[in-house]
C-alpha positions as CSV (number, residue, x, y, z in Angstrom):
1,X,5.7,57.8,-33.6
2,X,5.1,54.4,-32.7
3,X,6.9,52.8,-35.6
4,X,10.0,55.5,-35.2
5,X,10.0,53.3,-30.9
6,X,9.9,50.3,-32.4
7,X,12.7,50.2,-34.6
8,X,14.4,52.4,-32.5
9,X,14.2,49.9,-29.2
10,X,14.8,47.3,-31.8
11,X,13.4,44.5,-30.1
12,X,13.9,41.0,-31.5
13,X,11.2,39.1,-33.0
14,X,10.0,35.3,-32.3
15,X,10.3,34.1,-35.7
16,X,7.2,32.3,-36.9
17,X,6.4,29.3,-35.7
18,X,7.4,26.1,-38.2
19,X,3.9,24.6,-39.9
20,X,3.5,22.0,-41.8
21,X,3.2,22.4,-45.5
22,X,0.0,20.2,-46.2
23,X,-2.1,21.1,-43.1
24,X,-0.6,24.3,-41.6
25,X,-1.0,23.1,-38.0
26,X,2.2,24.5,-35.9
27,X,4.6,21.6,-35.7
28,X,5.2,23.2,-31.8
29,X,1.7,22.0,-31.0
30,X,2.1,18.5,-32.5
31,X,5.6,17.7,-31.0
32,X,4.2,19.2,-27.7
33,X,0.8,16.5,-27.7
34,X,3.5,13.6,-28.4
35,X,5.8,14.3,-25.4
36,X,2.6,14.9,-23.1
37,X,0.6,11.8,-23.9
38,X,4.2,10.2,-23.9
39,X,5.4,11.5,-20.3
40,X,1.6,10.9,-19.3
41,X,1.7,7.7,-20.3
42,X,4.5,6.7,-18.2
43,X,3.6,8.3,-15.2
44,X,-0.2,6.6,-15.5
45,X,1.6,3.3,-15.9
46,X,3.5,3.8,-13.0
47,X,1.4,5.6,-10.4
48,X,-1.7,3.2,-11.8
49,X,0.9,-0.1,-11.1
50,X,1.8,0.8,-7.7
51,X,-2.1,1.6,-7.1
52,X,-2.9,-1.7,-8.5
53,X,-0.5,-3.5,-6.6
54,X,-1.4,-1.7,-3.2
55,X,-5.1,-2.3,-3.8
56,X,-5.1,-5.8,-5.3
57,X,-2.9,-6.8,-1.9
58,X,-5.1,-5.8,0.7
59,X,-7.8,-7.0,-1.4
60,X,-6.0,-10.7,-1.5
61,X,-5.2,-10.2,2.3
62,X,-8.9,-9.8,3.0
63,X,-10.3,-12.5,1.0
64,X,-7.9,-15.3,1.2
65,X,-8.3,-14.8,5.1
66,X,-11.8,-14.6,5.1
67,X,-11.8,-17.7,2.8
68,X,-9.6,-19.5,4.7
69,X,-12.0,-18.6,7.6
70,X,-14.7,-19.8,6.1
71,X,-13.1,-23.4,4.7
72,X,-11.2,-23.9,8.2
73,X,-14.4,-23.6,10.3
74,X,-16.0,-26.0,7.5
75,X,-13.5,-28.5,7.6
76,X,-12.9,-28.1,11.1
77,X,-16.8,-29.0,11.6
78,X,-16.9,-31.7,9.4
79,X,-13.9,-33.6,10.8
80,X,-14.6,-32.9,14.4
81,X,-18.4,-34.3,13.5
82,X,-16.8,-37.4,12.5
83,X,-14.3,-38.0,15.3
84,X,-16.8,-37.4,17.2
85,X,-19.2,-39.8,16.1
86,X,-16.4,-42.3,16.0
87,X,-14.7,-41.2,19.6
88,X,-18.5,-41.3,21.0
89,X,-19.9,-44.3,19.6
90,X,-16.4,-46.0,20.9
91,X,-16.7,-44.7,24.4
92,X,-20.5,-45.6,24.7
93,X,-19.6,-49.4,23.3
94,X,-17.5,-49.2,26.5
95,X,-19.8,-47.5,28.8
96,X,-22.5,-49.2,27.8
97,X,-20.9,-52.4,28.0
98,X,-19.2,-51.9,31.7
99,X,-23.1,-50.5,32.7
100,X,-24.9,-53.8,30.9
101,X,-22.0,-55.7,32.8
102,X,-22.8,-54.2,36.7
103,X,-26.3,-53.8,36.0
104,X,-26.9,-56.7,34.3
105,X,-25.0,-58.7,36.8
């Protein structure tokens, strides 16, 4: 009975899938691994670019300025130290020599 429905409905069949003649693996499955690791591929380069853009700019934000931070308040301290020794040791020439002057006179 069951064979008598099944040619009667006469349903078409898939026809088998294509394999290749030295290993027998379904040439479906192979074509379909290339075009996946393909496509994935691209999107990963892609999606992992923009990431590493995004990331690597914040990061660069973050550490130049806190560099910069850091060298400016260096510098800053270093060259003020200076003009200040050479601004106060100026002005106490002066004072000094005005006081010596009053006092001395």
């Amino acid at each position: 009975i069951i064979k008598r429905l099944d040619t009667s409905m006469n349903i078409p069949t898939m026809p088998p899938a294509a394999k290749f003649p030295d290993t027998g693996e379904p040439v479906g499955e192979y074509v379909g691994e290339l075009l996946g690791v393909m496509v994935g591929l691209d999107v990963g380069l892609v999606v992992g670019s923009l990431d590493g853009i995004v990331v690597g700019f914040s990061v660069g934000i973050v550490v130049g300025f806190s560099v910069g931070l850091v060298v400016g308040l260096a510098v800053g301290f270093i060259v003020g130290l200076f003009v200040g020794l050479v601004v106060g040791s100026e002005v106490g020439l002066l004072v000094g020599f005005f006081v010596g002057l009053v006092v001395g006179s």
